[in-house]
Phi, psi and omega in degrees: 000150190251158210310310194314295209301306161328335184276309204268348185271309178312325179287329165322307202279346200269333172302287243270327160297325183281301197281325177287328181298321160313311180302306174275348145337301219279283177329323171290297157310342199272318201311314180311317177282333164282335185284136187274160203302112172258006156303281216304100165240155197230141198287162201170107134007075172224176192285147170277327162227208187258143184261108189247174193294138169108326173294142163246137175313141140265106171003312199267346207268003188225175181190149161263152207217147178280168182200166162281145171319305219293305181328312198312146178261175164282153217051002164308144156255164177247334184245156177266335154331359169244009215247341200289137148083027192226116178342148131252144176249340167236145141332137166221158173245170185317126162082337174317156175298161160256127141225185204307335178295328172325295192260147191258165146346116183313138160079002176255037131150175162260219063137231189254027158298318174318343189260340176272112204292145202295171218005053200212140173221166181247146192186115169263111202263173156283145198188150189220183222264020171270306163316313240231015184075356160105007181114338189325319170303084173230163164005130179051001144265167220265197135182161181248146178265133140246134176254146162251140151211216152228121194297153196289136172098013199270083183283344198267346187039045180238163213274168182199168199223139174218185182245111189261327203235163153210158187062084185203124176280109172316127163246298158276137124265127165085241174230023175233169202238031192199147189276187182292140190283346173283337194111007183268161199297137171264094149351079201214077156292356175249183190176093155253145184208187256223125188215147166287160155334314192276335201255349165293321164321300205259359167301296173306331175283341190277276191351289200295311197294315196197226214233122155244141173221130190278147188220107168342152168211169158310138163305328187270354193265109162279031198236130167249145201234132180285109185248164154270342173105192181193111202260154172293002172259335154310322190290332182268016175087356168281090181340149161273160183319322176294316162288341177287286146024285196274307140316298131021109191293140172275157186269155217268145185304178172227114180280130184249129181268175215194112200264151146289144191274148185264144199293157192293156176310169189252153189287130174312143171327121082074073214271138201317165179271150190243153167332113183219156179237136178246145190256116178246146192214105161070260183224018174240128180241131169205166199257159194192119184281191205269311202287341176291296211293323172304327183311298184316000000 
């Protein structure tokens, strides 16, 4: 093989060596300035068990556990000393993190006061299991209020069905603040669930006033729907008064003809003027008709 050629295949290859080694030098260095610090670790908070709504922490219920910078979650604590004696407001599970969206506020309350957003109120009906959905009724799902009654000034004594709430969040069935984990029907002669003030009002007045009935609704359907309501004379085909009313034909206008008055007589003529002759005698003058004088 000739010498030249050998010569000139070595320089090559000795170049193609010299330039990958650089490249991976380069590479390597660049990777390095990008990977984040895998010394450094930090203590970080998580449940030692699973954590339901409603509990306040305990020194047993958490463990510290180590983590990486890059690891660390946002809201996180490091200490369990911030974490002791403060509500859940979400489940939290095993070895999960604690954070601040979790726990409610030191000191506002025990059960589901915590969970109940500041101008919001909670208002607990009595429900029994036809009311209450057959049991159906748990925890975070939706519902609509309905009342029967007899509306005031109702001379007819019939009864009448309106939709008084609509969308309204369950927070208990029963005694519990979570739905059940198999998935099963809640015993829940109570039902509180989570209302405005102005809708707390009027809750407590259908309760009282007359027969509630709770009605399932979707969790995603948001749409409030305009009812007219619905009276027991209806169930029998029977219009209500108003309506019989608003149906009900009217009676046809009475066209008033407008007679003319007949015109008044026309006035008598006028009496022909009569004939006069005037007579002057000196400085005395008098008048004398035709007809005296023929009489005369």
């Amino acid at each position: 093989m000739d010498r030249r050629f050998l010569t000139v295949l070595g320089v090559s290859l000795l170049f193609a060596l010299v330039v990958s080694s650089l490249f991976y030098q380069m590479t390597a260095r660049a990777g390095a300035s990008k990977r984040p610090d895998q010394g450094e670790m930090k203590d970080l908070v998580v449940a030692a068990k699973p954590l339901s709504v409603g509990i306040t922490v305990k020194p047993t219920d958490v463990k510290v556990t180590k983590v990486s910078n890059d690891q660390f979650p946002k809201m996180g604590f490091s200490k369990v000393e911030e974490v002791i004696d403060r509500p859940v407001v979400s489940n939290i599970l095993l070895d999960e993190p604690l954070l601040e969206g979790r726990l409610a506020a030191r000191g506002s309350g025990l059960g589901i006061a915590p969970i109940i957003p500041v101008g919001m109120r909670a208002v607990t009906v009595r429900v029994n299991d036809v009311v209450g959905v057959a049991g159906f009724v748990m925890p975070g799902m939706r519902v609509d209020i309905l009342v029967t009654g007899r509306p005031p000034g109702n001379h007819d004594n019939n009864s009448k069905t309106v939709t008084v709430l609509q969308n309204i969040l369950v927070l208990t069935a029963g005694t519990t603040i979570q739905p059940d984990a198999r998935g099963q029907a809640i015993n829940a002669p109570n039902v509180t669930l989570l209302v405005t003030p102005d809708q707390a009002e009027l809750l407590t007045l259908a309760s009282n006033e007359g027969r509630i009935q709770l009605v399932l609704r979707n969790g995603s359907d948001q749409s409030i729907e305009r009812t007219a309501g619905r009276q027991v004379a209806e169930l029998y085909g029977v219009a209500p008064k108003q309506q019989q009313a608003a149906a009900a034909p009217r009676p046809r206008p009475v066209k008033r003809v407008e007679v003319a008055a007949a015109p008044a007589p026309p006035p008598p003529p006028p009496a022909p003027p009569v004939d006069q002759i005037v007579v002057i005698r000196g400085n005395q003058k008098s008048v004398e008709t035709v007809s005296n004088l023929k009489n005369n």
